[in-house]
N, CA, C and O of each residue as an XYZ file, in Angstrom:
180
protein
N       0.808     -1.209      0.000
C       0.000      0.000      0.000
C       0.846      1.267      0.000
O       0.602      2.290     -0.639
N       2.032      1.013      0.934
C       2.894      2.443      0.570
C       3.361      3.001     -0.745
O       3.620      4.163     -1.060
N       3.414      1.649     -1.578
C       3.962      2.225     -3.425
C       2.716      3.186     -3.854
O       2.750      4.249     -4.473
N       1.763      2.570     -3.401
C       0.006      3.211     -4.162
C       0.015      4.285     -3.895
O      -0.258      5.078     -4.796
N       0.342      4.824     -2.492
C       0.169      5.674     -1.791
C       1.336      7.003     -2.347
O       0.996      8.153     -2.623
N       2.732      6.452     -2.400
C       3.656      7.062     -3.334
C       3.478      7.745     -4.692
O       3.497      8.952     -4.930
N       3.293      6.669     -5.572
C       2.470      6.620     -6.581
C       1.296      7.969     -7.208
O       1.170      8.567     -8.277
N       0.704      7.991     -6.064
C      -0.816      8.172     -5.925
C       0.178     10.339     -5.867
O       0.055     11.347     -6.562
N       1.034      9.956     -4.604
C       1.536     11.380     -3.805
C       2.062     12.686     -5.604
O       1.839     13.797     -6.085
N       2.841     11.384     -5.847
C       3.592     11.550     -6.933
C       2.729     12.224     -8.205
O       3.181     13.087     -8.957
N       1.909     11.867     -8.249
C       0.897     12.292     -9.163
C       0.425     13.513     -9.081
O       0.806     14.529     -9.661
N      -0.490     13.347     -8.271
C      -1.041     14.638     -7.843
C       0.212     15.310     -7.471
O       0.667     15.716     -8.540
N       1.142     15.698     -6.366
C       1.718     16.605     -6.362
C       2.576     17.765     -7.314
O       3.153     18.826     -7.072
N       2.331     16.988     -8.449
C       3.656     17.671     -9.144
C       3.436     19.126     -9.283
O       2.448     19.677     -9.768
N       4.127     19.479     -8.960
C       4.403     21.270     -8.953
C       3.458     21.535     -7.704
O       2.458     22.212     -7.946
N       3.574     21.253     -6.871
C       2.950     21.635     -5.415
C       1.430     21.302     -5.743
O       0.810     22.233     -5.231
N       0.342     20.266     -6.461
C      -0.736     21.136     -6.451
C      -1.266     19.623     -5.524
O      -2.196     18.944     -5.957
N      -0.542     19.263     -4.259
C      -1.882     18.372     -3.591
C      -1.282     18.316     -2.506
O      -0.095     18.009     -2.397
N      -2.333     18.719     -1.218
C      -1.925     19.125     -0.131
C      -3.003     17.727      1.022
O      -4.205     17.470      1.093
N      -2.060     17.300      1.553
C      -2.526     16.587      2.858
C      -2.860     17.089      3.300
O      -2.550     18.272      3.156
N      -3.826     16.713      4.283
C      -4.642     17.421      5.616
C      -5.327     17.113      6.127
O      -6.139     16.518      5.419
N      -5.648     17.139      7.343
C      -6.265     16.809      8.596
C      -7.956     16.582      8.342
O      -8.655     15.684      8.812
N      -8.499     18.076      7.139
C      -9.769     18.131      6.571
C     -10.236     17.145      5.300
O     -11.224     17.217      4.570
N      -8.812     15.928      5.344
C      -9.898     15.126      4.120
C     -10.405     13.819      4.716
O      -9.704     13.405      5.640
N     -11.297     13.192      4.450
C     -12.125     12.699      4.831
C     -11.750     11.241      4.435
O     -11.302     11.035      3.307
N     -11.931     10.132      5.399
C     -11.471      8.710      4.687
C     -12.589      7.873      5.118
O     -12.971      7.608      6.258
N     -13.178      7.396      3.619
C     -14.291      6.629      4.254
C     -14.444      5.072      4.983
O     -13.784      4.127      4.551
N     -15.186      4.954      5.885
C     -15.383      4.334      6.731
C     -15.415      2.600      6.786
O     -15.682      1.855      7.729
N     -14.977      2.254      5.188
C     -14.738      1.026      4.781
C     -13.603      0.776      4.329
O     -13.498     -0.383      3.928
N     -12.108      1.813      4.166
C     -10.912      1.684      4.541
C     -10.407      1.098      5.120
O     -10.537      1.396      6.307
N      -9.497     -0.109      4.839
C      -8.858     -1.059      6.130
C      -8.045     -0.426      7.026
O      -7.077      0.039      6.425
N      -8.006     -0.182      8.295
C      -6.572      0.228      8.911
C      -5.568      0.347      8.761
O      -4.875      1.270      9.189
N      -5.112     -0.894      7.873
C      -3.612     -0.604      7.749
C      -3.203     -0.331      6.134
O      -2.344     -0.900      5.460
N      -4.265      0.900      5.711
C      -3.881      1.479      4.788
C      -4.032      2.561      5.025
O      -3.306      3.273      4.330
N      -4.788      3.207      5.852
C      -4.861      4.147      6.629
C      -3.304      4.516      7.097
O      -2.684      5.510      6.718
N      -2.829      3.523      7.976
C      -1.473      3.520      8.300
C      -0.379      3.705      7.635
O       0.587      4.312      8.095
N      -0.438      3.126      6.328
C       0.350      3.243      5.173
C       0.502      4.629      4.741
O       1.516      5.319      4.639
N      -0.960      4.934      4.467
C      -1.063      6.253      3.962
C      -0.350      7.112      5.391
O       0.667      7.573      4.873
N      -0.331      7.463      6.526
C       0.063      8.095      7.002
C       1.857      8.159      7.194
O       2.463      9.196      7.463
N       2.368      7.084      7.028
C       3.911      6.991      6.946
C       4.276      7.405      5.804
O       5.295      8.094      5.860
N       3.859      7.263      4.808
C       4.167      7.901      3.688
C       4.575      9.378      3.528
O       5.532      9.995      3.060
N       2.728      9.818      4.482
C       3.123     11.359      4.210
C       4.203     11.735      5.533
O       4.504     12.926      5.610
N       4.631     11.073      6.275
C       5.464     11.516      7.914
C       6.718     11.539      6.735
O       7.181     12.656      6.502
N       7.155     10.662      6.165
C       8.766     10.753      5.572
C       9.007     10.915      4.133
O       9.801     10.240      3.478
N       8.055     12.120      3.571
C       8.079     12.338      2.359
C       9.129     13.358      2.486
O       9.551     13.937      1.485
């Protein structure tokens, strides 16, 4: 899940245009430990 998540960062970000944040919303049928994934990703980008 961390490549997807990379992947995923990589995309959208290019030239600053995608911002993490506290205000996006993850829906409620998300497994945990992609949740988790997704959050290490963004800690050591």
């Amino acid at each position: 899940m961390k490549q997807v998540a990379r992947e995923t960062m990589e995309i959208l970000g290019k030239g600053g245009g995608y911002i993490a944040a506290p205000t996006h919303s993850i829906p409620g049928d998300v497994p945990p430990e992609n949740v988790v994934a997704m959050i290490e990703v963004f800690q050591n980008q």
